[in-house]
C-alpha positions as MATLAB code, in Angstrom:
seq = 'XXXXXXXXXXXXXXXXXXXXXXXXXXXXXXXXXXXXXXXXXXXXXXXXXXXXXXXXXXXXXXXXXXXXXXXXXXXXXXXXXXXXXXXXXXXXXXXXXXXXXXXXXXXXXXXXXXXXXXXXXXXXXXXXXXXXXXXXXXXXXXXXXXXXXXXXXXXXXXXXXXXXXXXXXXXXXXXXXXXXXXXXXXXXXXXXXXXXXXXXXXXXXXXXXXXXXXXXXXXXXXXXXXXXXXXXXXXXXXXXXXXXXXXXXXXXXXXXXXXXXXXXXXXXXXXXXXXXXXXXXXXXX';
ca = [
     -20.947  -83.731   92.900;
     -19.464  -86.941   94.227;
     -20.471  -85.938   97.825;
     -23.982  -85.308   96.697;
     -24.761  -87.928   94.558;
     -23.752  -90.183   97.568;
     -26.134  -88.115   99.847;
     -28.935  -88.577   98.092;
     -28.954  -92.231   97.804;
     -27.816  -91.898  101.615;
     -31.095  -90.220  102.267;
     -33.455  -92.267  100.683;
     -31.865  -95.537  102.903;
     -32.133  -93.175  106.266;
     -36.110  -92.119  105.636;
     -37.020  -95.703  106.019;
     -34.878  -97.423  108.613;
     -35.326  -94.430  111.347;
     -39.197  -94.567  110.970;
     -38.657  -98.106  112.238;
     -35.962  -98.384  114.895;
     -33.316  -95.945  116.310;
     -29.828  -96.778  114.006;
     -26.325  -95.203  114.566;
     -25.053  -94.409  111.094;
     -21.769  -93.289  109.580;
     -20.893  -92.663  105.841;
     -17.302  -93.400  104.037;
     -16.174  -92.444  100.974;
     -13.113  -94.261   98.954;
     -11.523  -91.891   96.766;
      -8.022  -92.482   94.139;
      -4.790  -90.977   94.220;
      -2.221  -90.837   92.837;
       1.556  -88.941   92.208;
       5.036  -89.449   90.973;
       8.016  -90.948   93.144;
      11.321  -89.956   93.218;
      12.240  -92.156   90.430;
       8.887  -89.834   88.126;
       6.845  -93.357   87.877;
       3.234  -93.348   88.899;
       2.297  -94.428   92.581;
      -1.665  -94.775   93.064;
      -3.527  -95.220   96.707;
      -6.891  -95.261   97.821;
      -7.675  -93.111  101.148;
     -11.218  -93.803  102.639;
     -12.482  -90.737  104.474;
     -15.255  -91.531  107.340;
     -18.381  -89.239  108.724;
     -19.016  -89.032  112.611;
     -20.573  -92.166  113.656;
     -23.664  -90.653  114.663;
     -26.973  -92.158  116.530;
     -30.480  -91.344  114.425;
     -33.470  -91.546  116.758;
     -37.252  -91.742  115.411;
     -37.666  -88.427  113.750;
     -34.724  -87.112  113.907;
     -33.511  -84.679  111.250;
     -31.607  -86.912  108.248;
     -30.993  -83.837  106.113;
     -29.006  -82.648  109.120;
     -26.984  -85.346  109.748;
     -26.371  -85.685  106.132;
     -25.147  -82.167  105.911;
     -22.412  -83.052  108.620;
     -21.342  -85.999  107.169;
     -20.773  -84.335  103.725;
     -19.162  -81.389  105.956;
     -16.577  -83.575  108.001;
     -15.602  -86.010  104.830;
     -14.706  -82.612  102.316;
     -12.628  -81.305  105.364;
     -10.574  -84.502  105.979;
     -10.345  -84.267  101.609;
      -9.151  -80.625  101.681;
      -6.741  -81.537  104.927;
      -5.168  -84.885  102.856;
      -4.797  -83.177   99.860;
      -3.330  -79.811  101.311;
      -0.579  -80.769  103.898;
       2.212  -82.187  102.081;
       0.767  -85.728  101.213;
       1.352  -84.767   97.117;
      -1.432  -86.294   96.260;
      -4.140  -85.532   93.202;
      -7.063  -86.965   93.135;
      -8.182  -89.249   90.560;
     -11.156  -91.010   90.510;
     -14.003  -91.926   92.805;
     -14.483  -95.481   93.831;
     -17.039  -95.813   96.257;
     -19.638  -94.404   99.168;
     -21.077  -96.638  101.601;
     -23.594  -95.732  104.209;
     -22.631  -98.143  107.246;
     -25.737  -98.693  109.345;
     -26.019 -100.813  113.079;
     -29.710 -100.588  115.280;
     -28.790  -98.571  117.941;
     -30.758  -99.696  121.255;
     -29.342  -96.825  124.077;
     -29.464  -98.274  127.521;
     -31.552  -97.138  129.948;
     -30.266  -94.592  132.035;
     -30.052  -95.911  136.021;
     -27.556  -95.682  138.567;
     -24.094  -94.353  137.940;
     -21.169  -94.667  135.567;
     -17.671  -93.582  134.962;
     -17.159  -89.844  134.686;
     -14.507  -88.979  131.785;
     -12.157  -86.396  133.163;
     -12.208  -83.846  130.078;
     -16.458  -83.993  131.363;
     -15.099  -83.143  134.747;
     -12.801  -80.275  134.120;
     -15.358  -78.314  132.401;
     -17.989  -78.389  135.756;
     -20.898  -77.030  134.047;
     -22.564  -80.444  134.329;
     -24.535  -81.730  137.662;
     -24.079  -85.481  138.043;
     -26.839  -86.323  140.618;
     -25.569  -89.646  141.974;
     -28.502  -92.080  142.827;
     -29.191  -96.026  142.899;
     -32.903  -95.317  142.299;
     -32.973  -95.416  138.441;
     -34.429  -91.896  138.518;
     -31.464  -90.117  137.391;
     -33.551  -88.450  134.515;
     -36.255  -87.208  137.291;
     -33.429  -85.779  139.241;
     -32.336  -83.917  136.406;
     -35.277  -82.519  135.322;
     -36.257  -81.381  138.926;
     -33.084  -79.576  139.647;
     -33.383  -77.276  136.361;
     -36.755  -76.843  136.801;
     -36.866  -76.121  141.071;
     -33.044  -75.217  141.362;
     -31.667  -76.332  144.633;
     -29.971  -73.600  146.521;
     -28.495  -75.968  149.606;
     -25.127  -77.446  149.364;
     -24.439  -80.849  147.712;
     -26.912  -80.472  144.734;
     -25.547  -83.561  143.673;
     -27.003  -85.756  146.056;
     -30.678  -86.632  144.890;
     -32.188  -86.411  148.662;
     -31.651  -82.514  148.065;
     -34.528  -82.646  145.459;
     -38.106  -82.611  145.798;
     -39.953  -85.931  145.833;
     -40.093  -86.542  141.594;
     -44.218  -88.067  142.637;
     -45.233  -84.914  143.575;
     -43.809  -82.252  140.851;
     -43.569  -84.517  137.232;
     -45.655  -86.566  135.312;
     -44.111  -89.411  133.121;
     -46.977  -91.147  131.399;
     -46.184  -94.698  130.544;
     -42.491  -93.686  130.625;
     -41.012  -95.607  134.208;
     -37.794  -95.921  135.476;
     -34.995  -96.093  134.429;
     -35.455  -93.250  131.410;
     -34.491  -94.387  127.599;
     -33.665  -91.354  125.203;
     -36.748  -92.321  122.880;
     -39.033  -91.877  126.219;
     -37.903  -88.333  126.866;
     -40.113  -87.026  123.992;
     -43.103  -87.984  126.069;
     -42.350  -86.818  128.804;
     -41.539  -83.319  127.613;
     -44.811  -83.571  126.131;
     -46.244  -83.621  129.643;
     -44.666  -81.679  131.670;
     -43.690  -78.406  129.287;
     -39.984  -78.148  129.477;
     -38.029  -78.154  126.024;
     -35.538  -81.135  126.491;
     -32.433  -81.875  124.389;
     -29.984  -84.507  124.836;
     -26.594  -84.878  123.921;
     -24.515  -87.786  124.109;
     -20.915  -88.624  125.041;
     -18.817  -89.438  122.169;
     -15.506  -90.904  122.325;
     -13.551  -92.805  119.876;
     -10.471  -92.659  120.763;
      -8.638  -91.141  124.401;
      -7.865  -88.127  122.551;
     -10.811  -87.367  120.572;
     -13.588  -86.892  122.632;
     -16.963  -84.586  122.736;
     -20.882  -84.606  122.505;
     -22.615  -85.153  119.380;
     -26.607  -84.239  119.684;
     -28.767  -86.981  120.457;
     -32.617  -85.479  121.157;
     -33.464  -82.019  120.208;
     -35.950  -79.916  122.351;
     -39.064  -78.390  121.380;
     -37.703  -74.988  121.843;
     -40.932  -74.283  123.578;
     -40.863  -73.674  127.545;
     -38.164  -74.044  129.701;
     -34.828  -75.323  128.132;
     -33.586  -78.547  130.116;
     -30.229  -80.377  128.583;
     -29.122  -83.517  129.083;
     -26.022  -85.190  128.544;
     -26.285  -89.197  128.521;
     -23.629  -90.872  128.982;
     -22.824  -95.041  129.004;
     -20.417  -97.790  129.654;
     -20.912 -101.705  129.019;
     -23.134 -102.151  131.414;
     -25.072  -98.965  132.139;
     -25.833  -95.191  131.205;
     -26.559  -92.048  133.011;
     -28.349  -88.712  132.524;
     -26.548  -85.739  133.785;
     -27.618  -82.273  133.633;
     -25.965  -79.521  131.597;
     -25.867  -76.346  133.392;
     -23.893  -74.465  130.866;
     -24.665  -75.706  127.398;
     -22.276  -74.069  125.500;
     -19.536  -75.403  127.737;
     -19.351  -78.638  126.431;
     -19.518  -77.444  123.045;
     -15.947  -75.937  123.071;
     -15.038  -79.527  123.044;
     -15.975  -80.450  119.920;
     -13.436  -78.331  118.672;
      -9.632  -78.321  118.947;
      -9.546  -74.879  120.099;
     -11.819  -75.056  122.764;
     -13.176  -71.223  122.653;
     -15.913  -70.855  124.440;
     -19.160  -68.826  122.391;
     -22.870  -69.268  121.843;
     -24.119  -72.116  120.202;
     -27.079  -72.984  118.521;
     -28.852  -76.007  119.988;
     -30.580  -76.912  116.821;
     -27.297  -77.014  114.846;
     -24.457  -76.668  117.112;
     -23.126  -74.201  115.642;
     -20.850  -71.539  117.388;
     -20.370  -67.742  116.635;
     -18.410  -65.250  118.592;
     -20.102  -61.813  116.981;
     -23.409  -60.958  118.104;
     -24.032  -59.573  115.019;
     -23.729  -62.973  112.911;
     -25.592  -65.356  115.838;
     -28.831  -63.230  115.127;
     -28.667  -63.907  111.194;
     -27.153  -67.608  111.647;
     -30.303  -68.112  114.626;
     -32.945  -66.493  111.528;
     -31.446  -68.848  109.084;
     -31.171  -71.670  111.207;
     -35.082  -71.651  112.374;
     -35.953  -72.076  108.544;
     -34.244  -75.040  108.288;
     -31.268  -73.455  105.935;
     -27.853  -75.818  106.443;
     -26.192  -73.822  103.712;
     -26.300  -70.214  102.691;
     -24.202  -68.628   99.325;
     -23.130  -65.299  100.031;
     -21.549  -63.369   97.178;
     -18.083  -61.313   98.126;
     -19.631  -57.700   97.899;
     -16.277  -56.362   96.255;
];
């Protein structure tokens, strides 16, 4: 109840300031504790447990975001309260919804490549000093370059002659790529490196596609001083990495959702077109 009350009035603050500007959000929660010592007197704590800072862009999906925030925070709850802290929960004391404008950079020339990125190789860095890294992308999954060294961006065809970009030039921001998928037909998502700390590491969505035409996906990546689109040539390879067991299954783009049984991706894919983030099921026994 707790997690939903603080959801709601989450909501209502996240309808108005993505309408308006691009914002990277994250929700904490500051729950009570408490247990007996050694001695049986009373120790009390607070524990704050944090969402996924995550970045919002113009009409992006807020129920969705919501619905992982609630997700991660009741896991990192279940996980404190499970393995051997002792704790029992006493009391809520507060929510906050922590909002910063997020202004992505846009994507030219190069940058670091993170090495967990590199051991997976189902992403094509085309390296280029022309700020068209975006172009690149978008022309190798859509005329796939069957000559050595697809990285290089002379191996492409001239971006002039096969895309149209509208008032979107050079270097590429993520709120441009809507546009631009507008005019030339592909469906393009974008996913973002995420790293908070050296160990924990992965891609957290960033754009989704219009699931109609071709399916293009980007990752962008940036440092301090400049990003980089990349193209994903296997999108459910990164995925693996945003969990610690790193299995690799179909995912759902919309969601990112995994499922191993074939069975369970066609009723998760029905469910997941209509928009449903949670479905009770009764135990049939």
């Amino acid at each position: 109840t707790t997690l939903s009350d603080s959801s709601s009035a989450a909501r209502r603050k996240l309808v108005e300031h993505p309408a308006k500007h691009p914002v990277k959000a994250q929700i904490t929660t500051t729950l009570a504790f408490h247990k007996n010592d050694a001695s049986g007197e009373r120790v009390e704590s607070e524990k704050a447990f944090r969402s996924a800072c995550e970045p919002l862009l113009i009409g992006d999906d807020v129920n969705g975001f919501l619905s992982r925030a609630k997700g991660t925070i009741r896991i990192g709850i279940d996980t404190y309260l499970r393995y051997g802290s002792g704790w029992i929960f006493d009391r809520h004391c507060s929510s906050k919804l922590e909002l910063a404008k997020y202004s992505p950079l846009s994507a030219s020339g190069t940058v670091k490549i993170p090495k967990k990125l590199k051991n997976i190789r189902s992403v094509l860095n085309i390296k280029s000093r022309d700020n068209r890294c975006f172009l690149y992308c978008l022309l190798a999954k859509l005329f796939p370059c069957s000559e050595r060294n697809p990285d290089r961006h002379t191996k492409h065809a001239a971006p002039e002659d096969k895309t149209d970009m509208g008032h979107a030039k050079p270097p590429v921001k993520p709120t441009d790529i809507k546009e631009t998928e507008k005019l030339n037909g592909p469906s393009t998502s974008a996913l973002q490196w995420h790293q908070e700390t050296e160990w924990n590491e992965c891609v957290l969505p960033l754009k989704h596609g219009s699931g109609i035409g071709t399916q293009v996906d980007l990752l962008y990546i940036e440092d301090e001083e400049t990003a980089h689109h990349m193209l994903i040539k296997d999108f459910n390879a990164p995925m693996r990495l945003r969990t610690k067991h790193h299995n690799t299954m179909p995912h759902r783009r919309k969601c990112l959702h995994g499922l191993a049984e074939e069975c369970k991706q066609k009723e998760h894919s029905m469910l997941c077109r209509q928009g449903i983030n949670q479905y009770p099921e009764t135990p049939s026994n």
